[in-house]
C-alpha positions as CSV (number, residue, x, y, z in Angstrom):
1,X,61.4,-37.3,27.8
2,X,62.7,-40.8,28.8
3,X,60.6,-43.5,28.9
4,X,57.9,-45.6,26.3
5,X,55.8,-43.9,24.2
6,X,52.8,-42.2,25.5
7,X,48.9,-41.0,23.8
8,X,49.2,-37.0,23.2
9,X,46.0,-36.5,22.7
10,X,45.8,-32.9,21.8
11,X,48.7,-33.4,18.9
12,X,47.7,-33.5,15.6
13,X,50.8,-35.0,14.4
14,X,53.2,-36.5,16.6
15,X,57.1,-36.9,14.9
16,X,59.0,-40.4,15.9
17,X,62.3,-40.8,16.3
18,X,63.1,-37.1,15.3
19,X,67.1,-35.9,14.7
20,X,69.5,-33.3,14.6
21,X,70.7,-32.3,11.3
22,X,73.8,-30.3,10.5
23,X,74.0,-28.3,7.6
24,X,76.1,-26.3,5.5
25,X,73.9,-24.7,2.9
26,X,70.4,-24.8,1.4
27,X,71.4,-27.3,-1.1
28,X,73.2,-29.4,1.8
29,X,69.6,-29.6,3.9
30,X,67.5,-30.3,0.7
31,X,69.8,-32.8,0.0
32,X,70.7,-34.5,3.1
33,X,66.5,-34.5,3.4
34,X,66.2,-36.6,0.3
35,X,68.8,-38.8,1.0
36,X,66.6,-39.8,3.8
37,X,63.6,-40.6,2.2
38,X,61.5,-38.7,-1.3
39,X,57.9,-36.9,1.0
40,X,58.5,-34.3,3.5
41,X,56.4,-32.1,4.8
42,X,58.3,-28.7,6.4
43,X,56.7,-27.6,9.6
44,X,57.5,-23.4,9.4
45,X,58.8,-22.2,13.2
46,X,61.2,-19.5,12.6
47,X,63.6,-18.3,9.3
48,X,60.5,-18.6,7.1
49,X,62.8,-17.8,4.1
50,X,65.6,-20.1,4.6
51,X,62.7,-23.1,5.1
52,X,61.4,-21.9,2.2
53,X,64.4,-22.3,0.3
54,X,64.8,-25.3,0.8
55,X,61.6,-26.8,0.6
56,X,61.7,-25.2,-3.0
57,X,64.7,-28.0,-3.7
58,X,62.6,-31.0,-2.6
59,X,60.0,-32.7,-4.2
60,X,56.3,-31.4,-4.3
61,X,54.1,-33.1,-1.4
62,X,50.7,-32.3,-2.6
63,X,48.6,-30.7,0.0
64,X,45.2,-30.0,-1.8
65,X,42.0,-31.2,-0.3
66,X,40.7,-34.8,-0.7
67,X,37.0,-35.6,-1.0
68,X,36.0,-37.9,1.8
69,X,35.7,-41.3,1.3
70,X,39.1,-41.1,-0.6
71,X,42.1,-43.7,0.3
72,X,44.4,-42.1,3.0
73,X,48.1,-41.3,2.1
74,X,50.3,-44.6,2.4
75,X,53.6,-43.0,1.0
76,X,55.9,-42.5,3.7
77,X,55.5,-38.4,4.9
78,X,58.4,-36.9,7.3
79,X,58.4,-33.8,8.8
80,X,60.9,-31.0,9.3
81,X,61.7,-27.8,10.7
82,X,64.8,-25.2,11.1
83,X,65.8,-25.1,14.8
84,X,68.7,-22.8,13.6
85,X,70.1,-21.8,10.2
86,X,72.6,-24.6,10.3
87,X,70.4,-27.3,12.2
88,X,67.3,-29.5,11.1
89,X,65.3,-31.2,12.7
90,X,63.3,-33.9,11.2
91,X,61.4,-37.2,11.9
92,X,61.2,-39.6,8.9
93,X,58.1,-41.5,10.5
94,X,55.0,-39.3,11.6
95,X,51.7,-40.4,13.1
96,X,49.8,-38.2,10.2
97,X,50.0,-39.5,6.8
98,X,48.8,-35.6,6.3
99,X,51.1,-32.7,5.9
100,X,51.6,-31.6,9.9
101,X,48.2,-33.7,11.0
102,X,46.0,-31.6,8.8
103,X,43.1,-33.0,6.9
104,X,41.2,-31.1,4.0
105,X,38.3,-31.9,2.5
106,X,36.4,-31.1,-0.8
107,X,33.5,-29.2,1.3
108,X,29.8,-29.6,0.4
109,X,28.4,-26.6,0.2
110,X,24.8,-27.5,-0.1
111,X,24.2,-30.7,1.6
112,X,25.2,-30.2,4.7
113,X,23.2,-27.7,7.1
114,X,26.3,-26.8,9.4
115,X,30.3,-27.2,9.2
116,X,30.0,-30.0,11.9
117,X,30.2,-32.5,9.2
118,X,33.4,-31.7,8.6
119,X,34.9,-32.5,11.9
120,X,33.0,-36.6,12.1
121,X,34.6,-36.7,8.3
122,X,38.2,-36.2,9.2
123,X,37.2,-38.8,12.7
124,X,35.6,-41.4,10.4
125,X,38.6,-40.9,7.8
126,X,41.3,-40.9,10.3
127,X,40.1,-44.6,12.3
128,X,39.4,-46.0,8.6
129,X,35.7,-47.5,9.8
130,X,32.2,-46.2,9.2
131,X,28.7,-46.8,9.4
132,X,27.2,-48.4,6.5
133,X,24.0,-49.5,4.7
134,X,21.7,-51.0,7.2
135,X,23.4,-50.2,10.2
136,X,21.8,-48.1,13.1
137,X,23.1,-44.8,14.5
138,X,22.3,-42.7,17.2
139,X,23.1,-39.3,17.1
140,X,22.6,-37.6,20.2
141,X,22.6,-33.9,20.4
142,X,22.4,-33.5,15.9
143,X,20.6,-30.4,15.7
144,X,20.8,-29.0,13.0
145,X,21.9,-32.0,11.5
146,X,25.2,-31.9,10.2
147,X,26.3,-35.3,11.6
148,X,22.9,-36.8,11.1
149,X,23.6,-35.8,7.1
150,X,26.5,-37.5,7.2
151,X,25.1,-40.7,8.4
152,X,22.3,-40.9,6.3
153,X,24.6,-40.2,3.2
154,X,26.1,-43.2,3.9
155,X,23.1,-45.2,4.3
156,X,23.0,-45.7,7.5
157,X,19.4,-45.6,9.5
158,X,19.7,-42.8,12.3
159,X,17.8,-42.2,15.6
160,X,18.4,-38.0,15.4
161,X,18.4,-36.9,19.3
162,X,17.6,-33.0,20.4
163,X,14.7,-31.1,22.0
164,X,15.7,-28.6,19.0
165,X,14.3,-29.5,15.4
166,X,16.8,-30.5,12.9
167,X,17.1,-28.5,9.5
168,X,13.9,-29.9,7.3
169,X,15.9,-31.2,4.7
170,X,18.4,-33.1,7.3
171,X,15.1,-34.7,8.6
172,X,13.8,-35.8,5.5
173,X,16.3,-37.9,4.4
174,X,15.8,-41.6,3.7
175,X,16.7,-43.1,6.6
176,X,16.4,-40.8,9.2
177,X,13.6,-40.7,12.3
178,X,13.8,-37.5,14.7
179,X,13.4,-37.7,18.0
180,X,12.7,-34.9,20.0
181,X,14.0,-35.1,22.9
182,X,17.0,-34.5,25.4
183,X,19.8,-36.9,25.4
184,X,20.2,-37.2,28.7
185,X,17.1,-38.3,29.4
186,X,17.1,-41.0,26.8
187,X,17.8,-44.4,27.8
188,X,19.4,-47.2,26.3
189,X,16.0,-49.5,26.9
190,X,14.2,-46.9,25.3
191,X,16.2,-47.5,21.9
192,X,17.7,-50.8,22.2
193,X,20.5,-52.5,19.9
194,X,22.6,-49.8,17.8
195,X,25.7,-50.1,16.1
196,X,27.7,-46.8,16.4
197,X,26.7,-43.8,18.9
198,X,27.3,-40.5,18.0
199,X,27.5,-37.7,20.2
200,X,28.3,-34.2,19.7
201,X,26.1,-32.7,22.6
202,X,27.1,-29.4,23.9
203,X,27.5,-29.8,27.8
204,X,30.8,-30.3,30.5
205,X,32.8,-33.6,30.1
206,X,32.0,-35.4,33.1
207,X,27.8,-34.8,31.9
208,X,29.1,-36.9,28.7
209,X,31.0,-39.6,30.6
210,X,28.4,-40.5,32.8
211,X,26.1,-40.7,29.6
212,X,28.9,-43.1,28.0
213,X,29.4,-45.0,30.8
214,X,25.5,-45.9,31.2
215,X,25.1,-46.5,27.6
216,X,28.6,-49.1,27.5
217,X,27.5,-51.0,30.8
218,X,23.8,-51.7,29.1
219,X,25.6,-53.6,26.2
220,X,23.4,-52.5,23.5
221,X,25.8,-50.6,21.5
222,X,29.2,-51.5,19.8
223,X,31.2,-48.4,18.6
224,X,31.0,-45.0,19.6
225,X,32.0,-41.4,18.5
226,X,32.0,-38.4,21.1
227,X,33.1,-34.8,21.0
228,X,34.2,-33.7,24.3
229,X,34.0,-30.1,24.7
230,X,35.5,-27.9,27.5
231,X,34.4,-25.3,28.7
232,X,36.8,-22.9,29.8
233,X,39.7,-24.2,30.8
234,X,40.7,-28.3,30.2
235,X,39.5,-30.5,32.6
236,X,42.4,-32.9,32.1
237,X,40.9,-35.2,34.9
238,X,37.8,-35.8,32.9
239,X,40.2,-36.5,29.9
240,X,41.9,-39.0,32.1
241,X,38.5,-40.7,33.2
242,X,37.8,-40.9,29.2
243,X,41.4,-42.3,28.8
244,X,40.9,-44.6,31.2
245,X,38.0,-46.6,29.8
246,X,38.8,-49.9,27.7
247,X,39.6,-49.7,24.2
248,X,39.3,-45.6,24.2
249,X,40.9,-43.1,21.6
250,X,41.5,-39.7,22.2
251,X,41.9,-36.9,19.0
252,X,42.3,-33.8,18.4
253,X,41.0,-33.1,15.0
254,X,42.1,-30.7,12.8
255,X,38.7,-29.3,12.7
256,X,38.1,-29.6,16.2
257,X,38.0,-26.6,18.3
258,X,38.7,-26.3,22.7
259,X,37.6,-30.4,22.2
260,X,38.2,-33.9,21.9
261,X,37.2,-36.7,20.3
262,X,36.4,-39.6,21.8
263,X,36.5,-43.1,19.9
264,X,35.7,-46.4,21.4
265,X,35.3,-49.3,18.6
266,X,34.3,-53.1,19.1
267,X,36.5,-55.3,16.8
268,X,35.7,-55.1,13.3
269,X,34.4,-59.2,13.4
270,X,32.3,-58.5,16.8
């Protein structure tokens, strides 16, 4: 469509300035490709074998999982796809440095009491900033703890939030106090200063943005880290309302399911 640029927030990947590609052969696509650039990553739509043919004359993009905390991709990735058996399409400059916006990791399978820790990974990797030693965390909603591992593991001290307990071993961690209790009747006088707030609370979006809202106007926390889950249908007005706020990201994760996430950081100097 005409016009600038505008957030897609359920895209994992979103191709810039894509083109038409006319082609003679599977050598003529491979090669026009790497006459473009050396890293692409093919997309698969329709004439599986023909794509495959062709991706079998480019060079190897390696697509193997990455242990978190590793450097993100900087070489340049493209993307491509057949539209027909004589046309590509293809975008040089993505916004994933990962093959089609997917992000694997080298899972934990013992730390961690849930796969939730997978999806604040791939958010933490993706906006490049993350708690560290010292700083304090509130993690509203963390039973059973998979997010509250997380934090901890990186040294952060956590404020754990749910009327549920959290896994014993979760709890024990260095670092970490449990409070039992909901978050929506928490307030932010009742915790005071805390550097990121984490939420991945199980309740209808407009619930969470009246509990963000409250918690930005009292000023006593900087960054902040919310899944928004739907349920049912999208409510695309609340995902406006979120939109709408100041300095707010919306992502849909690779390992997010019918959800959102929902960034909002202060300046890295603030």
């Amino acid at each position: 469509m005409p016009g600038p640029p505008r957030a897609a927030a359920w895209s994992e990947n979103v191709w810039l300035e894509p083109v038409r590609i006319a082609i003679r052969s599977i050598a003529d696509g491979a090669a026009q490709l790497r006459a473009i650039q050396r890293n692409w990553a093919l997309l698969p739509t329709t004439l599986h074998r023909r794509a495959a043919l062709i991706e079998a004359r480019l060079p190897h993009v390696a697509a193997r999982p990455i242990a978190f905390g590793d450097p993100v991709p900087t070489a340049p990735l493209g993307s491509w796809t057949l539209l027909d058996a004589d046309t590509i399409l293809a975008a040089a400059r993505c916004t994933s440095p990962f093959p089609n916006g997917v992000v694997r990791f080298v899972e934990d399978k013992d730390g961690p009491p849930n796969r939730a820790y997978l999806k604040l990974w791939e958010a933490l990797t993706l906006i490049g900033r993350r708690p560290g030693r010292g700083m304090r965390c509130l993690d509203l909603g963390a039973s059973p703890g998979g997010w509250t591992w997380v934090l901890a593991s990186l040294g952060a001290d956590v404020v754990a939030v749910d009327k549920t307990a959290l896994d014993p071993r979760v709890a024990a961690m260095a670092g970490v106090t449990v409070l039992r209790d909901s978050a929506f009747a928490l307030r932010p006088r009742d915790i005071g200063r805390v550097d990121w707030l984490f939420s991945d609370v199980v309740c209808y979006p407009d619930r969470l943005y009246r509990l963000v809202v409250d918690w930005i106007e009292s000023g006593v926390c900087r960054n902040f880290l919310c899944t928004i889950k739907f349920q049912g249908p999208t409510d695309f007005d609340a995902q406006a309302r979120f939109a709408a706020i100041p300095g707010s990201r919306l992502l849909h994760l690779h390992h997010n399911k019918h959800e959102l996430t929902w960034i909002r950081l202060a300046a890295p100097d603030a």
